[in-house]
FITOR-342344 format. One record per residue (C-alpha): x negated, y, z negated; residue in one letter. Coordinates in steps of 0.05 Angstrom, whole numbers, plus 5000, padded with zeros to 4 digits. Each point is the difference from the previous one (the first is absolute). Layout:
<rs>
    x    y    z code
    X    Y    Z    A
...
</rs>
This chain:
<rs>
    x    y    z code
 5013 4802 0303    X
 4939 4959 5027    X
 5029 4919 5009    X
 4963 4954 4959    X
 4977 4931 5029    X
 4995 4943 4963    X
 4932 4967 5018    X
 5004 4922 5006    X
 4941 4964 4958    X
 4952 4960 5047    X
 5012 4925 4988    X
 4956 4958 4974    X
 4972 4921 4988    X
 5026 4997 4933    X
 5062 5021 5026    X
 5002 4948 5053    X
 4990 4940 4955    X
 5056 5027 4948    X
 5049 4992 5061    X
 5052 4938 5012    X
 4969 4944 5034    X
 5056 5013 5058    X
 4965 4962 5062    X
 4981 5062 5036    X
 4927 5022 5011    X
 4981 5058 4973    X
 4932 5053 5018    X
 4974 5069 4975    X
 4976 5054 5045    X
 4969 5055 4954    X
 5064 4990 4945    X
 5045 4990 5057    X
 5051 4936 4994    X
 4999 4966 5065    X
 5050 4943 5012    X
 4977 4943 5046    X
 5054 4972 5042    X
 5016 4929 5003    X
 4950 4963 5058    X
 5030 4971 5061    X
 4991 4931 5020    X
 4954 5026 5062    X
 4960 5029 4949    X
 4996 4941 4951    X
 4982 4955 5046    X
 4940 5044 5024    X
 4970 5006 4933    X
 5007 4937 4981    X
 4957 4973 5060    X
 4949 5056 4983    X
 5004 4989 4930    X
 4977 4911 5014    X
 4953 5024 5056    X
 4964 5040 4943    X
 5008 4960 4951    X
 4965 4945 5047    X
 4943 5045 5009    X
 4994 5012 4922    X
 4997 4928 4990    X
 4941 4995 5051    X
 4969 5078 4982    X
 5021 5002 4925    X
 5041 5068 4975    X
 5074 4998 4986    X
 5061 5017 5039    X
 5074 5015 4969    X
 5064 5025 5029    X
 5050 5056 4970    X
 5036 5006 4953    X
 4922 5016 4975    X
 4994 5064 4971    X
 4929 5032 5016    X
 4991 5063 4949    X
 4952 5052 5034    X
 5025 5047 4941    X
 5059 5011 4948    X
 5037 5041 5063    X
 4981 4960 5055    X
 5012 4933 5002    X
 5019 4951 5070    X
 5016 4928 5011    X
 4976 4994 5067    X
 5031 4938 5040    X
 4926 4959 5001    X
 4939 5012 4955    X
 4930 4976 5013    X
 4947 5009 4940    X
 4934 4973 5021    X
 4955 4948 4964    X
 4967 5064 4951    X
 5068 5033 4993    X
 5043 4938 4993    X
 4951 4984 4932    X
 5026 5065 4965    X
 5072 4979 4999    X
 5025 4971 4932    X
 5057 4953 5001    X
 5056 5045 4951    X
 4975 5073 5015    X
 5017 5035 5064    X
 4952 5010 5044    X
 4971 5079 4998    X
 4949 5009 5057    X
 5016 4999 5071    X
 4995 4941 5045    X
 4947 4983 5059    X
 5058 4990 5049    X
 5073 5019 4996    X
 5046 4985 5061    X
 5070 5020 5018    X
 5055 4968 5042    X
 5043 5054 5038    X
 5080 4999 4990    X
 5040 5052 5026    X
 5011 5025 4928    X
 4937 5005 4972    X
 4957 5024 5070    X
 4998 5074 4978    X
 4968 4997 4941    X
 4952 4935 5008    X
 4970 5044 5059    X
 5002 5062 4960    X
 5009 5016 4921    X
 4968 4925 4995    X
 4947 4999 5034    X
 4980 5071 4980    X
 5002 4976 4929    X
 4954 4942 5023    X
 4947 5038 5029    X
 5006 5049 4939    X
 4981 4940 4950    X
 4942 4975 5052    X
 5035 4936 5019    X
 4944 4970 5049    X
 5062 4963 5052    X
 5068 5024 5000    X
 5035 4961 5052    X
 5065 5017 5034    X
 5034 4941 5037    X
 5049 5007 5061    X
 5032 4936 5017    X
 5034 5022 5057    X
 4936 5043 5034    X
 4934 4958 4977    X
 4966 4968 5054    X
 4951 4959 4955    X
 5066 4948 5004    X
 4977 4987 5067    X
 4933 4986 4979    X
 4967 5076 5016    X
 4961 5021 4932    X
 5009 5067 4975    X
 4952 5056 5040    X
 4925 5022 4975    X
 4987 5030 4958    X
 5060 4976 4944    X
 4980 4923 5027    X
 4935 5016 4961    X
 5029 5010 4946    X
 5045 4944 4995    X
 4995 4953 4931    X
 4970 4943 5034    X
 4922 4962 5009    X
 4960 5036 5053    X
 4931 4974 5028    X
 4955 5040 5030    X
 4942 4979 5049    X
 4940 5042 5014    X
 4964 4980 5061    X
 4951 5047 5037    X
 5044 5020 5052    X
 5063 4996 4973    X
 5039 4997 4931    X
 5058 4953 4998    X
 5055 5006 4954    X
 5054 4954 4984    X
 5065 5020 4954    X
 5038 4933 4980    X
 5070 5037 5023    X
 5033 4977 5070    X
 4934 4980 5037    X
 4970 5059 4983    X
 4927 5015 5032    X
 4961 5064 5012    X
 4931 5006 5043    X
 4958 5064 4991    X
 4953 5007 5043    X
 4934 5024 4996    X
 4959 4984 5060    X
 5013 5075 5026    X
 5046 4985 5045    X
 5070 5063 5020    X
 5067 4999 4982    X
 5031 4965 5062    X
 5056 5050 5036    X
 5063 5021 4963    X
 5039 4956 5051    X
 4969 4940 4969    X
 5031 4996 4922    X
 4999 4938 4957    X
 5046 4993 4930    X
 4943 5014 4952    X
 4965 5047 5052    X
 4928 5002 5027    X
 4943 5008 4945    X
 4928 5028 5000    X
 4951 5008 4947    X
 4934 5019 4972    X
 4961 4993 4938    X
 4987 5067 4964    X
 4951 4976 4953    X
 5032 4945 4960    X
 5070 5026 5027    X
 5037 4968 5061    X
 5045 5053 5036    X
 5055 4976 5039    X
 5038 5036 5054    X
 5063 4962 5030    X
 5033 5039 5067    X
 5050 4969 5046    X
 5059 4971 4956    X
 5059 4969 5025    X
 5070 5044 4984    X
 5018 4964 4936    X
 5067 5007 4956    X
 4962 4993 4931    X
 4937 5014 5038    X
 4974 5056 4939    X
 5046 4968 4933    X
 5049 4947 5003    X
 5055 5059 5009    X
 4959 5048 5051    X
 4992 4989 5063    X
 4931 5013 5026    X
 4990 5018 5080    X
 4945 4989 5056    X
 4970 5058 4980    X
 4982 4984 4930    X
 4924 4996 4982    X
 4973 4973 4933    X
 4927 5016 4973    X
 4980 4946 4943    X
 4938 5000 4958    X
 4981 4936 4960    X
 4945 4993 4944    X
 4980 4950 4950    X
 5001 5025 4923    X
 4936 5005 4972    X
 5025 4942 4955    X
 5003 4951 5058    X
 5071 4981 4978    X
 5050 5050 5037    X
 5003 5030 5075    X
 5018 5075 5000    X
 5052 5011 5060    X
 5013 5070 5027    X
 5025 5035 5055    X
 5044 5046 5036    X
 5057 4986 5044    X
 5030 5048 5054    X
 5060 4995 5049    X
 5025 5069 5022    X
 5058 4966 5018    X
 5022 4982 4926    X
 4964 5028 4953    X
 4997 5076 5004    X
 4926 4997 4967    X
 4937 4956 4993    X
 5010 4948 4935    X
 4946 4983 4956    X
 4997 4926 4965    X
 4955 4969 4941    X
 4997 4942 4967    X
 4969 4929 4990    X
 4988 4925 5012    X
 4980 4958 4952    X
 4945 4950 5011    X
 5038 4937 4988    X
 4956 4933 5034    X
 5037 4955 4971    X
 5073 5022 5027    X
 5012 4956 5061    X
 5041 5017 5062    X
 5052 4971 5012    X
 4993 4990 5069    X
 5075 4994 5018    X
 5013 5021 5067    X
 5070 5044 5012    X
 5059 4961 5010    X
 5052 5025 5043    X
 5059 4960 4961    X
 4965 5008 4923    X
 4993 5081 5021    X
 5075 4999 5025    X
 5023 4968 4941    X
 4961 5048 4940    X
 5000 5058 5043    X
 5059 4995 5054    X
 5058 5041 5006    X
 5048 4965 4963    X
 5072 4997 5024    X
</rs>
């Protein structure tokens, strides 16, 4: 006689919110319960720096920042309350007070603990890049060298939610990223790529103008431990090919590119997005502290 299995319904938000407020986090991965363990005090500490860091930079920027227990429903069967949430200024104006918010945010970041590790670096952050999260952040406390003041590696820096400003000047473009003292020159006086001996922590850049389209090329990187994402590392080898145009509009800059390091990524990557043309968003010229880094981003004992 062929055994009969009894299939086990999928799990869904309406089932969530019918069960007993018991102080335990709760997340759905395609109908699948998932039980979030209880934080650590390592961990707690670390997001609650990140979460007043951002929601210093919200004050000056504008968006909104929140902290789980925040349930973000990307649909009835998948639903996550990552540990930080960042919704920009356009985002932030579609949530309403009493509802729960139903679209995905610009920036969700993670703080490692031995019990959750496995599945913020996988099922998570799979799920995140299946509902088009722009920034999904994991954070190492023990590992990260930005607490020593040594921003994230090109080209995730880029990318990061903060005011850039960018100066065009005939032989050079100058950009500045309001993150650690963060400052890229790409040069465009025709000059080489200096040896591979000689590396520098956001590597050497080049460029041309293809029409209305500067193309970057950056060579000679330092080794970096979150030199590709904040939890890859990326090596000396690693080369990154950026293109950057102004939308027809005038109010956006189109970023694109693609990163290779045959020492950690087993193919080119491919990137897209955009910057918004904000004037009026000031930097705010803060230089890294040593003792401020330590203290939001430190290895706590």
């Amino acid at each position: 006689m062929r055994r009969m299995e009894a299939v086990k319904p999928p799990v869904g938000y309406a089932d969530l919110q019918r069960m007993p407020d018991d102080g335990n986090r709760y997340e759905l991965y395609d109908g699948e319960l998932w039980v979030v363990p209880a934080p650590l005090p390592r961990h707690q500490r670390v997001a609650q720096r990140l979460f007043i860091a951002l929601s210093e930079f919200t004050a000056r920027a504008g968006g909104e920042v929140f902290m789980a227990p925040f349930d973000i429903v990307l649909s009835e069967y998948n639903v996550v309350q990552p540990d930080v949430i960042y919704f920009a200024p356009e985002s932030a104006r579609r949530i309403r007070p009493d509802e729960h918010v139903r679209f995905p945010p610009d920036a969700a970041f993670e703080v490692l603990s031995p019990s959750t590790a496995r599945n913020d670096r996988g099922r998570k952050r799979d799920l995140m890049a299946r509902y088009r999260v722009p920034e999904y952040w994991v954070i190492d406390p023990k590992t990260t060298p930005q607490k020593d003041c040594v921003p994230v590696g090109v080209p995730t820096l880029m990318f990061y939610p903060v005011a850039d400003t960018i100066t065009v000047e005939r032989d050079r473009v100058v950009m500045k990223v309001d993150w650690m003292n963060s400052e890229r020159t790409i040069f465009l006086d025709g000059r080489k790529h200096p040896p591979a001996s000689e590396t520098f922590l956001h590597g050497h850049s080049v460029g041309h103008w293809e029409g209305d389209t500067l193309v970057a090329e950056t060579t000679n990187f330092k080794e970096h431990p979150i030199g590709l994402t904040t939890t890859l590392p990326g090596s000396a080898r690693k080369r990154v090919t950026e293109r950057f145009r102004v939308s027809q509009d005038g109010k956006a800059l189109i970023y694109s590119g693609v990163v290779e390091d045959p020492v950690y990524l087993a193919r080119p990557v491919e990137w897209s997005g955009q910057w918004m043309f904000r004037p009026n968003m000031p930097h705010s010229n803060e230089k890294c502290d040593l003792t401020v880094a330590h203290k939001f981003l430190g290895d706590f004992k």
